[in-house]
Biopython code that builds the backbone (N, CA, C, O; Angstrom):
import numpy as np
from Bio.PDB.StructureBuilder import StructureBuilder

atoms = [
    (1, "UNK", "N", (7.176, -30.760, 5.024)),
    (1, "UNK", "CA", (7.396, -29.464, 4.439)),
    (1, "UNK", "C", (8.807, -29.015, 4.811)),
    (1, "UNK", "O", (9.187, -29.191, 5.969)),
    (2, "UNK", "N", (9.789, -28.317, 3.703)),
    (2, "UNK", "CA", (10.814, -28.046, 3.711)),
    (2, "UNK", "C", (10.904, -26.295, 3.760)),
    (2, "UNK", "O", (10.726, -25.639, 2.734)),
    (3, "UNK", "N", (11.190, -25.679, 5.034)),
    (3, "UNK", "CA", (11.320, -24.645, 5.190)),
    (3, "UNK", "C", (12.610, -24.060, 4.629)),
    (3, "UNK", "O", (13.359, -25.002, 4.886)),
    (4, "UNK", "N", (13.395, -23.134, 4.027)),
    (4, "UNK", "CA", (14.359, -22.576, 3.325)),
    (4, "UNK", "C", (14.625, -20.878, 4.600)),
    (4, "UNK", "O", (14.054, -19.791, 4.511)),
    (5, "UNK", "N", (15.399, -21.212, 5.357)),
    (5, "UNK", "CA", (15.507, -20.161, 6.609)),
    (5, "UNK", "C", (16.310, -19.459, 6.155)),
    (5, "UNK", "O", (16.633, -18.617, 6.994)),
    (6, "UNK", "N", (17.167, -19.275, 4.637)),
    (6, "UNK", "CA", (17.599, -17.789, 4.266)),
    (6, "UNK", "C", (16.501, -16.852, 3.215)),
    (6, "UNK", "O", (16.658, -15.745, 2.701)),
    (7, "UNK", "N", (15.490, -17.705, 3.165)),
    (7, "UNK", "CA", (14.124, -16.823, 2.284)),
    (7, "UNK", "C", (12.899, -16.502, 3.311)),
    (7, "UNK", "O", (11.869, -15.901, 3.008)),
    (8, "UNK", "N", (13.257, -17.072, 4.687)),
    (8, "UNK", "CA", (12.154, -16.619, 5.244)),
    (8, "UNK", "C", (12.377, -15.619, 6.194)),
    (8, "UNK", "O", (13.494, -15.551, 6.707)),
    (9, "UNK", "N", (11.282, -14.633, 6.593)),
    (9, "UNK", "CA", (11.546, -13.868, 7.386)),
    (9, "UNK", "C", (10.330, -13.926, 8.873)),
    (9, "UNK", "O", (9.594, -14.905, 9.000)),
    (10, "UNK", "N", (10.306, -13.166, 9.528)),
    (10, "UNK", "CA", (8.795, -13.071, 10.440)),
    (10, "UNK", "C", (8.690, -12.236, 10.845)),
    (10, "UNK", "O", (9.614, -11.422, 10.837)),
    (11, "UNK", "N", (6.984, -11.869, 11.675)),
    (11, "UNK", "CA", (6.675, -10.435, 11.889)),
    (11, "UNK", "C", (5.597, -10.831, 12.803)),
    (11, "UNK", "O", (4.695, -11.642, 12.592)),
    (12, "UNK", "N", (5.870, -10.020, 14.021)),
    (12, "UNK", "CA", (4.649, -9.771, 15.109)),
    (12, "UNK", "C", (3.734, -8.705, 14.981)),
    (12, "UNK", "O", (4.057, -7.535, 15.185)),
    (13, "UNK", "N", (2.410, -9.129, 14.593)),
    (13, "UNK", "CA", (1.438, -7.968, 14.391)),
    (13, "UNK", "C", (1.081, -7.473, 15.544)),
    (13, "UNK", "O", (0.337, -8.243, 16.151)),
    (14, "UNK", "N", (1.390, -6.152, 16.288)),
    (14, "UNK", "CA", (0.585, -5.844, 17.741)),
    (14, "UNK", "C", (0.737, -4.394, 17.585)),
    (14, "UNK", "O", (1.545, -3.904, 16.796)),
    (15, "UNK", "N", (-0.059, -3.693, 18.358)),
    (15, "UNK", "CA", (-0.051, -2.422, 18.715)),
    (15, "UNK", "C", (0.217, -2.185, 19.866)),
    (15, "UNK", "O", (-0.041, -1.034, 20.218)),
    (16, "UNK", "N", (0.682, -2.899, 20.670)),
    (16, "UNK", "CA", (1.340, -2.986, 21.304)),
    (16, "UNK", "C", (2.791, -2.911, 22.165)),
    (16, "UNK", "O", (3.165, -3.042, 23.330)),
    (17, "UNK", "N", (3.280, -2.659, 21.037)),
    (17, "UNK", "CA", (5.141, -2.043, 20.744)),
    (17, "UNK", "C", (5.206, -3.341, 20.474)),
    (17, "UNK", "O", (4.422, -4.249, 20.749)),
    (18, "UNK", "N", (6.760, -3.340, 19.604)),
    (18, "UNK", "CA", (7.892, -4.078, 19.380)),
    (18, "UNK", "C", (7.357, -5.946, 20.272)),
    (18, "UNK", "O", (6.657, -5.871, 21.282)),
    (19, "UNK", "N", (7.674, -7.027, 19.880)),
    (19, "UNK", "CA", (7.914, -7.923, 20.108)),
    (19, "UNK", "C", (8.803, -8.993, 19.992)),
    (19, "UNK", "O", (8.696, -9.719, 19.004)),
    (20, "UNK", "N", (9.771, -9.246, 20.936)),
    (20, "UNK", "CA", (11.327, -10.189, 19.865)),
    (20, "UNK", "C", (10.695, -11.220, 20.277)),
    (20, "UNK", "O", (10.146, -11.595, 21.313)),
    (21, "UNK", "N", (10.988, -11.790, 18.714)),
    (21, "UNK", "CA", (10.935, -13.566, 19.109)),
    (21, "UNK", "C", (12.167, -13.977, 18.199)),
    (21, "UNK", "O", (12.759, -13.334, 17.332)),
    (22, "UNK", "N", (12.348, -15.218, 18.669)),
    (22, "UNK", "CA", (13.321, -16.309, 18.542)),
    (22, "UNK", "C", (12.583, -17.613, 18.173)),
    (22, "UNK", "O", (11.981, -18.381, 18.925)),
    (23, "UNK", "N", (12.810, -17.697, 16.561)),
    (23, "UNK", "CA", (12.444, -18.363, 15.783)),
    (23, "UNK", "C", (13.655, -19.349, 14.816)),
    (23, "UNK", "O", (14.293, -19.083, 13.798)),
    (24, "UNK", "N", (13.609, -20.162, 15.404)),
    (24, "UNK", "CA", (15.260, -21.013, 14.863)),
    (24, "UNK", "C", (14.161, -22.434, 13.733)),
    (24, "UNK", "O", (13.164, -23.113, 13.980)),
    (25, "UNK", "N", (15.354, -22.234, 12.157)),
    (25, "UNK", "CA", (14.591, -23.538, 11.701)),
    (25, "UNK", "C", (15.948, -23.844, 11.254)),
    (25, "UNK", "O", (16.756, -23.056, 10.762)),
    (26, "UNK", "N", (16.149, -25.571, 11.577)),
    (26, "UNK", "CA", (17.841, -25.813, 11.270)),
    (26, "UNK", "C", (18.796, -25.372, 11.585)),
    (26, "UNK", "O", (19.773, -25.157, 10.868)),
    (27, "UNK", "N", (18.644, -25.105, 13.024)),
    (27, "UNK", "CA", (19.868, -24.162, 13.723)),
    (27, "UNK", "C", (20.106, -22.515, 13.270)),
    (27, "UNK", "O", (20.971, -21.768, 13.726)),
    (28, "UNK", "N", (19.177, -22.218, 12.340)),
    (28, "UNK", "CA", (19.290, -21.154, 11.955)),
    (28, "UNK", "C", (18.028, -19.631, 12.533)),
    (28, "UNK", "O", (16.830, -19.654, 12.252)),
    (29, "UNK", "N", (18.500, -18.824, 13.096)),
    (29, "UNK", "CA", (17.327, -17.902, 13.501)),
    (29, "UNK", "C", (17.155, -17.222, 12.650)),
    (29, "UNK", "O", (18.082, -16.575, 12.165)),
    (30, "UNK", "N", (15.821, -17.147, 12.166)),
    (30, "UNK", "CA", (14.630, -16.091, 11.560)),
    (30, "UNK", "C", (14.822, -14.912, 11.352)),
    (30, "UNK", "O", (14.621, -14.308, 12.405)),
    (31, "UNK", "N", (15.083, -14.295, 10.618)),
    (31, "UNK", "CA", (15.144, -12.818, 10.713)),
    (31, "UNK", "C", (13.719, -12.239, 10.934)),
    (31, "UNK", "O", (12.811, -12.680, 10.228)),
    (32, "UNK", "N", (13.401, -11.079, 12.062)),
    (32, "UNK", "CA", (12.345, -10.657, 12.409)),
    (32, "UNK", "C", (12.790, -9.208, 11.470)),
    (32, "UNK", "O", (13.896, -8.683, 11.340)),
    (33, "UNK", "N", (11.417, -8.817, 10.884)),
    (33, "UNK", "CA", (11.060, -7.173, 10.346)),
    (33, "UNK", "C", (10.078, -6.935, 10.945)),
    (33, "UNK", "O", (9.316, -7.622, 11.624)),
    (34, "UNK", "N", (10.142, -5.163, 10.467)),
    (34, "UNK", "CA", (9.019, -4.475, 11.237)),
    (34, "UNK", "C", (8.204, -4.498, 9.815)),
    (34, "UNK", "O", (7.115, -4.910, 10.214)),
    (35, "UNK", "N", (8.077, -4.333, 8.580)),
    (35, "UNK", "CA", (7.251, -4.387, 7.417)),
    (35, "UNK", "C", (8.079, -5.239, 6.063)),
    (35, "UNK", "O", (9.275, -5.508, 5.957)),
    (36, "UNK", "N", (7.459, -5.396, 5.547)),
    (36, "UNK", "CA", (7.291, -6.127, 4.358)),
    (36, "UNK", "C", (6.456, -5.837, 2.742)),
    (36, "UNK", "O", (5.376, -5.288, 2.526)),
    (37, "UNK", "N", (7.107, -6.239, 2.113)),
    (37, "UNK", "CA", (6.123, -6.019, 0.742)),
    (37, "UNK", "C", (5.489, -7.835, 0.843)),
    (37, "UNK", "O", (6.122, -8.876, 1.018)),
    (38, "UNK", "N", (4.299, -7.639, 0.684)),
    (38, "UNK", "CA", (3.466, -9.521, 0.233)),
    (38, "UNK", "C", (2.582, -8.842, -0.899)),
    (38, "UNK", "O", (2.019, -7.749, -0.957)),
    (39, "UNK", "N", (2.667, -9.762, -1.652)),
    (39, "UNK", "CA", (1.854, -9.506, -3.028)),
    (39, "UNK", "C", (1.546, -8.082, -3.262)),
    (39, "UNK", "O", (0.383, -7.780, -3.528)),
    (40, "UNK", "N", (2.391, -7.242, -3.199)),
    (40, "UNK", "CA", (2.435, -5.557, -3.479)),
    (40, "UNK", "C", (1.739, -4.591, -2.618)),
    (40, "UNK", "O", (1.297, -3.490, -2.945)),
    (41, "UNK", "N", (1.713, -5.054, -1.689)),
    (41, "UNK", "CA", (1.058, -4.287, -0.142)),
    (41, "UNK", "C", (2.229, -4.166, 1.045)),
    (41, "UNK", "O", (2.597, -5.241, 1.520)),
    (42, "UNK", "N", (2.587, -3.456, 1.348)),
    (42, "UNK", "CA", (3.023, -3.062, 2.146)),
    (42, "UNK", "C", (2.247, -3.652, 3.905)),
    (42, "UNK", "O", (1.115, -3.375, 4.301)),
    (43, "UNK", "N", (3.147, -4.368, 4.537)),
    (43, "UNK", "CA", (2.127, -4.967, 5.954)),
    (43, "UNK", "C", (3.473, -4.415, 6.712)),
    (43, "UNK", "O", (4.660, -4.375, 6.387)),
    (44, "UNK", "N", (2.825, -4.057, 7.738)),
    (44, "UNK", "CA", (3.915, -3.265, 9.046)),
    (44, "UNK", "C", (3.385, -4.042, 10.448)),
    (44, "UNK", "O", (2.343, -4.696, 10.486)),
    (45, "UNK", "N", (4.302, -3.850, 11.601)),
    (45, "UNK", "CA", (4.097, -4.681, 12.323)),
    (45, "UNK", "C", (2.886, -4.106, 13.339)),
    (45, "UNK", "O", (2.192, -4.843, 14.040)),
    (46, "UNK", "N", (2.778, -2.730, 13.280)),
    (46, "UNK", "CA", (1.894, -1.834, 14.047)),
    (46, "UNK", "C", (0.648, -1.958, 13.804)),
    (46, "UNK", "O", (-0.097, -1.255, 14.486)),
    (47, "UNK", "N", (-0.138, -3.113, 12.500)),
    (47, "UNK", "CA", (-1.175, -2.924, 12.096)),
    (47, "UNK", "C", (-2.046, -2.058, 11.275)),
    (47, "UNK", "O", (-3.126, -2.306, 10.739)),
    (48, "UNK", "N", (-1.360, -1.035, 11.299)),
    (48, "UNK", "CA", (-1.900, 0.108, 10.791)),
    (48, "UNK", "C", (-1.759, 0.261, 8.979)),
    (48, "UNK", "O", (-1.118, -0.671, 8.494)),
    (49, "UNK", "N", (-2.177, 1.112, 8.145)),
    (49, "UNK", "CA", (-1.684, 0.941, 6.821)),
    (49, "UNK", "C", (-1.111, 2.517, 6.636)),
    (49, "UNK", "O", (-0.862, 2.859, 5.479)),
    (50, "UNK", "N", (-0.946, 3.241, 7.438)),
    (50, "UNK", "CA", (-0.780, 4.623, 6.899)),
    (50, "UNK", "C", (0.897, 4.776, 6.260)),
    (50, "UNK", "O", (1.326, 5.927, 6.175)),
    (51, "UNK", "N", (1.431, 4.106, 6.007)),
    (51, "UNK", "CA", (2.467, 3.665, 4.922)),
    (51, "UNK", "C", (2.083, 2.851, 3.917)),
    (51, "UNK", "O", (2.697, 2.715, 2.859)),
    (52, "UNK", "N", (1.253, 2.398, 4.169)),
    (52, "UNK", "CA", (0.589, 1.232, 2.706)),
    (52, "UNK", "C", (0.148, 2.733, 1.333)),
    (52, "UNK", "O", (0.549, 2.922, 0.185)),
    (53, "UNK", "N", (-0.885, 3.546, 2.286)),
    (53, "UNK", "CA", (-1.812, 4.707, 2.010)),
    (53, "UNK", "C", (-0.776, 5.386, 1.533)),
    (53, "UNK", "O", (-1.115, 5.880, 0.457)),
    (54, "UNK", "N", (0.074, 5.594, 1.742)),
    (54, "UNK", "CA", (1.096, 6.719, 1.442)),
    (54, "UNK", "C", (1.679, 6.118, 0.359)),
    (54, "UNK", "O", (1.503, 6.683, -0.720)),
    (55, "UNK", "N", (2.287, 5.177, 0.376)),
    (55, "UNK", "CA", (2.884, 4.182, -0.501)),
    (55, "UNK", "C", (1.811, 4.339, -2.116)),
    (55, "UNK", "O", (2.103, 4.858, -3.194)),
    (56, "UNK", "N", (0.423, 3.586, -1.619)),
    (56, "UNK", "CA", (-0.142, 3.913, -2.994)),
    (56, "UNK", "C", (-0.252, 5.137, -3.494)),
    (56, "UNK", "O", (-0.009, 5.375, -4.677)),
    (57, "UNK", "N", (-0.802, 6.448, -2.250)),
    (57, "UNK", "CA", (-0.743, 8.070, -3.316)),
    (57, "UNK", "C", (0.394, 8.051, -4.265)),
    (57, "UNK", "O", (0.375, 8.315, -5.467)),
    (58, "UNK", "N", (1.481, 7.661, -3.447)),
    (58, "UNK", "CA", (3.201, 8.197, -4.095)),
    (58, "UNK", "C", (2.663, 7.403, -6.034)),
    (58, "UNK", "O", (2.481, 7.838, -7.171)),
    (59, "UNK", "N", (2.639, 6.609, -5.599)),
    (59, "UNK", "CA", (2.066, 5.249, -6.890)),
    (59, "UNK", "C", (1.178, 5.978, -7.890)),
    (59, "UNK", "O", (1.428, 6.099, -9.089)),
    (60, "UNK", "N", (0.242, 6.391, -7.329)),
    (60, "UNK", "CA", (-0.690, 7.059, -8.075)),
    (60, "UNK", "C", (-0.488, 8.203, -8.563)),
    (60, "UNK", "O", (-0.907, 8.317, -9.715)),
    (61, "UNK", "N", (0.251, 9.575, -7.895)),
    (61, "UNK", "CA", (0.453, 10.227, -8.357)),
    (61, "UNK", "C", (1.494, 10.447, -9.476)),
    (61, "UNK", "O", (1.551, 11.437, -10.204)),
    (62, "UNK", "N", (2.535, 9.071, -9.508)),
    (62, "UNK", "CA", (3.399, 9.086, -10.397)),
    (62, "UNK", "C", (2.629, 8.847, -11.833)),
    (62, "UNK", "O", (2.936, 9.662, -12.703)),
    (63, "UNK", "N", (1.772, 7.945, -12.158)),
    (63, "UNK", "CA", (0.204, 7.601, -12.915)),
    (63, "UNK", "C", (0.024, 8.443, -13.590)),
    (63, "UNK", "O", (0.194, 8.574, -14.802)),
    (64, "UNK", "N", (-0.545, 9.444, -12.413)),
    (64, "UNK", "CA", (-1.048, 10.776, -12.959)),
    (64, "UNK", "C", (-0.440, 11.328, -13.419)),
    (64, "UNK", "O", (-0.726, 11.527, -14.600)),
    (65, "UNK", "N", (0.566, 11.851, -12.993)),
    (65, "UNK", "CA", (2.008, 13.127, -14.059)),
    (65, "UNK", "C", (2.041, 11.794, -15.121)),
    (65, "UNK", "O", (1.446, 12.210, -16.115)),
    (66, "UNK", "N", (2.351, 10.744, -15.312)),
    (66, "UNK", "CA", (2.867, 10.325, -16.720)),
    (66, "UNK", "C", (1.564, 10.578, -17.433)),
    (66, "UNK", "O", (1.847, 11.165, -18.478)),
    (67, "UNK", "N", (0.555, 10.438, -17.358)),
    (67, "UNK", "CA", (-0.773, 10.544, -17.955)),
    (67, "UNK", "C", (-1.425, 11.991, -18.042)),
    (67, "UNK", "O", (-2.611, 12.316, -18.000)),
    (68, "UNK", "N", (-0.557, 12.566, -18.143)),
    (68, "UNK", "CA", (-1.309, 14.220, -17.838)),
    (68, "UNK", "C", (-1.780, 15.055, -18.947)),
    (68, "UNK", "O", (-2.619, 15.943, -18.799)),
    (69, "UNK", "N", (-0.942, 14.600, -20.629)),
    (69, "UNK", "CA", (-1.493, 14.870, -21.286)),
    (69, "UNK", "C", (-2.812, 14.517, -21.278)),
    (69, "UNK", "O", (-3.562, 15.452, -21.556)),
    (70, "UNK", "N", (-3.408, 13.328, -21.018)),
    (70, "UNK", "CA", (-4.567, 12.778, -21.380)),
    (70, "UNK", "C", (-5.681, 13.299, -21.002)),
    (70, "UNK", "O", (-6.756, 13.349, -21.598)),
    (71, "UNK", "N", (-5.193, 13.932, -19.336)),
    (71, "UNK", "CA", (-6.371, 14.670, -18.714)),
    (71, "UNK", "C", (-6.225, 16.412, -18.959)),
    (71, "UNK", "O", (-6.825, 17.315, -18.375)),
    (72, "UNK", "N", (-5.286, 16.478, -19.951)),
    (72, "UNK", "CA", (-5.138, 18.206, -19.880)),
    (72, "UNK", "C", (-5.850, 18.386, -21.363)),
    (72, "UNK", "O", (-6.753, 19.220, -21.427)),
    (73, "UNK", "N", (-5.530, 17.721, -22.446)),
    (73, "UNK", "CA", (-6.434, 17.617, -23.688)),
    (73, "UNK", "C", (-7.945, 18.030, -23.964)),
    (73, "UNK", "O", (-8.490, 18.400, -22.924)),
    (74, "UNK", "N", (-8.531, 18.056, -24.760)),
    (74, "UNK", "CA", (-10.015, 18.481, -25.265)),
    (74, "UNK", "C", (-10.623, 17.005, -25.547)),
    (74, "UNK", "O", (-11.376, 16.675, -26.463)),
    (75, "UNK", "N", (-10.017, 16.106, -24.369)),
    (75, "UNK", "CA", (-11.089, 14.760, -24.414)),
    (75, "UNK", "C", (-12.512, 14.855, -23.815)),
    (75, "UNK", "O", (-12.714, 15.792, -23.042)),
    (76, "UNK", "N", (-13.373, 14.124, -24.042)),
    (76, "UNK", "CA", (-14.696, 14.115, -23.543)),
    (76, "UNK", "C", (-14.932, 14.316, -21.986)),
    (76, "UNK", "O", (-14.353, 13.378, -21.439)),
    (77, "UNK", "N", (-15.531, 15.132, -21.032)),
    (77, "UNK", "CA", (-15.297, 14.641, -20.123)),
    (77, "UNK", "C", (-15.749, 13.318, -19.378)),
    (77, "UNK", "O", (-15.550, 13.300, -18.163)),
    (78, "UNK", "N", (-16.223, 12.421, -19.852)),
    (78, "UNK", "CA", (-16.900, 11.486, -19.290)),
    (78, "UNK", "C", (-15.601, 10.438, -19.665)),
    (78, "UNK", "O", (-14.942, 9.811, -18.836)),
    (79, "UNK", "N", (-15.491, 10.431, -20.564)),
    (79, "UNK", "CA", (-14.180, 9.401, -20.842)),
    (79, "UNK", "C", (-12.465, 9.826, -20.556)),
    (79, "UNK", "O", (-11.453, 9.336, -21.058)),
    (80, "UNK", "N", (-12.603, 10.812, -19.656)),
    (80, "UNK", "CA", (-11.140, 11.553, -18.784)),
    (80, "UNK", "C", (-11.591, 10.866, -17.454)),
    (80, "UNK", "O", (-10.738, 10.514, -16.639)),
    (81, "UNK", "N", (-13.404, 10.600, -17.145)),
    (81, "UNK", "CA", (-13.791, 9.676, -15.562)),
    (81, "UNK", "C", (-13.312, 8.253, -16.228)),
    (81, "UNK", "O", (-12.321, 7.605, -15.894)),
    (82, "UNK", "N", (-14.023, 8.011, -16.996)),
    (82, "UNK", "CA", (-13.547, 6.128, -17.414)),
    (82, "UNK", "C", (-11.733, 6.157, -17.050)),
    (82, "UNK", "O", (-11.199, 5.500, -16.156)),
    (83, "UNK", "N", (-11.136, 6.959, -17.867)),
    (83, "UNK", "CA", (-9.983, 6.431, -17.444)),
    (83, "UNK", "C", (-9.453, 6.939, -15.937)),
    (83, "UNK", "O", (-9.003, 5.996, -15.287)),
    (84, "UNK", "N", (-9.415, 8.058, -15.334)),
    (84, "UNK", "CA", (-8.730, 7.805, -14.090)),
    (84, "UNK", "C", (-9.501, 6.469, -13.274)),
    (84, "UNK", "O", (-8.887, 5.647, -12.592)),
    (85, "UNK", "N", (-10.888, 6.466, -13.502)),
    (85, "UNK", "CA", (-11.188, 5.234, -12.864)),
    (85, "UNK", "C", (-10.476, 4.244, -13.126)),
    (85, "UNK", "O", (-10.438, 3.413, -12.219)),
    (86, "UNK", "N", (-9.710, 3.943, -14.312)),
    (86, "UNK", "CA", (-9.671, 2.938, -14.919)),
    (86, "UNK", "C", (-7.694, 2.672, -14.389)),
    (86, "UNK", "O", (-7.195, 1.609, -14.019)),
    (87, "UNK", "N", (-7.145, 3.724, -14.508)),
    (87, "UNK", "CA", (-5.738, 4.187, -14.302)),
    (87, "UNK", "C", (-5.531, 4.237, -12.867)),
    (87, "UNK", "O", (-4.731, 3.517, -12.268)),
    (88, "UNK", "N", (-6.456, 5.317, -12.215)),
    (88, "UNK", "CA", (-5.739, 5.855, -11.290)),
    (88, "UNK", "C", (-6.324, 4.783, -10.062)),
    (88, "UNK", "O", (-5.571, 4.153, -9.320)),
    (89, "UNK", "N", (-7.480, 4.731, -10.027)),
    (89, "UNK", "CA", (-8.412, 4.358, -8.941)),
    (89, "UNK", "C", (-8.345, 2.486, -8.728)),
    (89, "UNK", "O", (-8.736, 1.897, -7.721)),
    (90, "UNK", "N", (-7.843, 1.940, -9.768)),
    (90, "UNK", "CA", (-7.233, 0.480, -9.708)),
    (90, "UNK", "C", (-5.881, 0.453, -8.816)),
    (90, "UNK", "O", (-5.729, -0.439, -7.981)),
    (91, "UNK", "N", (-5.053, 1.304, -8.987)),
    (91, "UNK", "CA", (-3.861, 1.668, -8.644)),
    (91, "UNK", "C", (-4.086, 1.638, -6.570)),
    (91, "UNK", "O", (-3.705, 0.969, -5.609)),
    (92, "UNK", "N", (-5.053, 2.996, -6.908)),
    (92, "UNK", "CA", (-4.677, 3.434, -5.502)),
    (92, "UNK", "C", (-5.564, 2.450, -4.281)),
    (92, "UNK", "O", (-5.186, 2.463, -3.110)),
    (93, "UNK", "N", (-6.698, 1.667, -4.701)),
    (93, "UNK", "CA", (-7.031, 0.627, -4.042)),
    (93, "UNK", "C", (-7.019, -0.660, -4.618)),
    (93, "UNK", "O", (-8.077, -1.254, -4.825)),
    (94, "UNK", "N", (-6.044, -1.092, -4.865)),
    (94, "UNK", "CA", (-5.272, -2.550, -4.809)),
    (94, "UNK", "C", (-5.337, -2.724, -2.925)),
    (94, "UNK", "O", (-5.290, -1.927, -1.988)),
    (95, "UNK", "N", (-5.446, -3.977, -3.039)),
    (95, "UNK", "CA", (-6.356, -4.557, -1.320)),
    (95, "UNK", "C", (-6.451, -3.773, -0.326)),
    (95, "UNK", "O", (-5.903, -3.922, 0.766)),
    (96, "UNK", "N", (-7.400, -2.595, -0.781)),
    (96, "UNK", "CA", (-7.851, -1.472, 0.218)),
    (96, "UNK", "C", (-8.635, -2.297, 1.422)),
    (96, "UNK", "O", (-8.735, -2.175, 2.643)),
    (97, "UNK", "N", (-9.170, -3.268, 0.340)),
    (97, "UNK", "CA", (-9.934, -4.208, 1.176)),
    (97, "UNK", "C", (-9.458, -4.660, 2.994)),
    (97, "UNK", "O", (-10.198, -4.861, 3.957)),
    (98, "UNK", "N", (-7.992, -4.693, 2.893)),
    (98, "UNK", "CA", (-7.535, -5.203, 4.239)),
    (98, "UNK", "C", (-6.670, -4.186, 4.841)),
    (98, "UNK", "O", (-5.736, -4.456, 5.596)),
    (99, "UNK", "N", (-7.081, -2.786, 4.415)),
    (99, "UNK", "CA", (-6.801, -1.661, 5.405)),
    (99, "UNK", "C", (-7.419, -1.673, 6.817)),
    (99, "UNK", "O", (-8.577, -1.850, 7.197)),
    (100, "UNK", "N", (-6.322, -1.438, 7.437)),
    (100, "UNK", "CA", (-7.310, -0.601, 8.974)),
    (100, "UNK", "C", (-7.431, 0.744, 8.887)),
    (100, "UNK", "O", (-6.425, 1.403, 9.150)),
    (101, "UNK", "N", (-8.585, 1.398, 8.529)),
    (101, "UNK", "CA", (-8.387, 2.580, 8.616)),
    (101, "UNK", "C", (-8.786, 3.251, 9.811)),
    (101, "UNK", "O", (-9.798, 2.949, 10.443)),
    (102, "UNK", "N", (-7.741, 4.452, 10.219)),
    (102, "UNK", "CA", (-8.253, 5.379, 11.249)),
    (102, "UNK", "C", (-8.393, 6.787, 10.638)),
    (102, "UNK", "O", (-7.735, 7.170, 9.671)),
    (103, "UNK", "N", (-9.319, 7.525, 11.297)),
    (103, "UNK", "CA", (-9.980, 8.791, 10.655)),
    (103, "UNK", "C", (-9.115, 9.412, 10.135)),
    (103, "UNK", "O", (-9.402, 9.874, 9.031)),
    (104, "UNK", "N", (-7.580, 9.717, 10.734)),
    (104, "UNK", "CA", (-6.670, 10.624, 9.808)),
    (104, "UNK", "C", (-6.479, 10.024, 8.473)),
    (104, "UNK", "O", (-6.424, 10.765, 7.492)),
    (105, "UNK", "N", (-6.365, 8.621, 8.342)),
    (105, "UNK", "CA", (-6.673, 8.158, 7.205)),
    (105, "UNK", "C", (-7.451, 8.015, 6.326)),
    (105, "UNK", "O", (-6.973, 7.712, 5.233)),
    (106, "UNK", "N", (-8.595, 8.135, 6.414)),
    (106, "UNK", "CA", (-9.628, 8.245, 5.727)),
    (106, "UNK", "C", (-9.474, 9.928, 4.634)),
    (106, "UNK", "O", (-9.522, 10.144, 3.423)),
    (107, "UNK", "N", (-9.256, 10.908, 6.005)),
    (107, "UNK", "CA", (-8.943, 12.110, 5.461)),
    (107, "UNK", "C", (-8.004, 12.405, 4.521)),
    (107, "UNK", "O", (-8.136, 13.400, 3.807)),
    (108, "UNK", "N", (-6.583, 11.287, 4.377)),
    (108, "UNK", "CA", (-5.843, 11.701, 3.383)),
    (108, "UNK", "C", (-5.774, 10.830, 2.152)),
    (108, "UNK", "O", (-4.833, 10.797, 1.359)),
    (109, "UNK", "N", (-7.304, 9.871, 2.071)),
    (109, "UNK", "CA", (-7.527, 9.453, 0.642)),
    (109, "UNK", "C", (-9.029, 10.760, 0.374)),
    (109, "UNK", "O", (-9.572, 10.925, -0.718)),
    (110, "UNK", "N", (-9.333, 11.359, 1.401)),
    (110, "UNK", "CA", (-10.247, 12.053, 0.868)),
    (110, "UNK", "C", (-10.055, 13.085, 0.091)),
    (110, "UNK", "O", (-10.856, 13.275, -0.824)),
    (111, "UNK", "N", (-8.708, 14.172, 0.331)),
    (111, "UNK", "CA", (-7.994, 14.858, 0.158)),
    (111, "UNK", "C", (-7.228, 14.204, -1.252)),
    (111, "UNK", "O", (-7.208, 15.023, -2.171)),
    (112, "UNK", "N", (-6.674, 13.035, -1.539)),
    (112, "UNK", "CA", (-5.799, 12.691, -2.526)),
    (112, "UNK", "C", (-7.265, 13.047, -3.725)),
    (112, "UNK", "O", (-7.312, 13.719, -4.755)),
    (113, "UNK", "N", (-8.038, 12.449, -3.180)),
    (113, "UNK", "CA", (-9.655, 12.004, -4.395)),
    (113, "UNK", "C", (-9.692, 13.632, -5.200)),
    (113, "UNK", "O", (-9.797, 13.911, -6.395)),
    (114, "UNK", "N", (-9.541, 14.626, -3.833)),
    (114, "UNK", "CA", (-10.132, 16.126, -4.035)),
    (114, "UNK", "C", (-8.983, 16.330, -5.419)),
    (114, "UNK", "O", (-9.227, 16.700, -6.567)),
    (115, "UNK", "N", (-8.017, 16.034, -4.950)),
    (115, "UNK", "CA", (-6.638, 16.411, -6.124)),
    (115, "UNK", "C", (-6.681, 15.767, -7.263)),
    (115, "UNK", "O", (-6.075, 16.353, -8.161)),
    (116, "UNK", "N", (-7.284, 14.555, -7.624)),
    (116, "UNK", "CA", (-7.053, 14.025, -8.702)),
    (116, "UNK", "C", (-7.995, 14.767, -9.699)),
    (116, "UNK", "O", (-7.715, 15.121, -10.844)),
    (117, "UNK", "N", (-9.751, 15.009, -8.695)),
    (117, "UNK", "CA", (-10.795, 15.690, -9.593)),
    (117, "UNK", "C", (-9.975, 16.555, -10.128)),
    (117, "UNK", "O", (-9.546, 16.315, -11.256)),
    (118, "UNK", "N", (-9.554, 17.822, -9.398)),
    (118, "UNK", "CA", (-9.117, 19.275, -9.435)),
    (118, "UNK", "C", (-8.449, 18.581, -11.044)),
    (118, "UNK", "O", (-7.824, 19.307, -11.818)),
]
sb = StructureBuilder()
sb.init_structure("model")
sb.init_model(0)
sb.init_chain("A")
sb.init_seg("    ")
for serial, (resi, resn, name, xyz) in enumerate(atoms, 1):
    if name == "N":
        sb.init_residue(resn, " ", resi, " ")
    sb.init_atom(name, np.array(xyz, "f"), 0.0, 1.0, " ", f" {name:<3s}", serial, name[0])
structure = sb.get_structure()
């Protein structure tokens, strides 16, 4: 396997603070980050997602204002739920699946949910 050491980067996951490493491929050292975009998720080195979370509201709420006629109109209400489900709620959990959530977090998708009903 042929590693390419100006496309790669690396990252220590800990909660623990900060970790330097020294990662050389071909005489060349690694650039270490604290986060990253991988397949449209946001990963930080702290473990945590409360920039991922933030990252998707920002996402979603942009969604919403472009789509606002749709939900301000004399549409059905059952088919104004099909689509934010369909719009908004694809959007804002894209791999919610591999969140860590902690309770303040939980609270500010509970709070985003309250705003989209409203």
């Amino acid at each position: 396997m042929k590693i390419n050491a100006r496309k790669t980067i690396v990252m220590c996951i800990s909660n623990k603070g900060r970790t330097k490493m020294n990662i050389h491929v071909d005489g060349q050292q690694i650039e270490q980050v604290r986060e990253f975009r991988y397949l449209g998720s946001l990963i930080s080195d702290d473990g945590y997602c409360e920039k991922e979370i933030a990252s998707r509201i920002g996402m979603v709420k942009k969604v919403f204002q472009d789509k606002r006629k749709l939900f301000t109109g004399k549409m059905n209400l059952e088919l104004k739920k099909r689509i934010v489900k369909c719009l908004v709620w694809s959007v804002a959990t894209y791999a919610a699946e591999t969140w860590t959530l902690r309770e303040a977090d939980r609270m500010k998708i509970e709070a985003f949910e309250m705003w989209i009903w409203r």
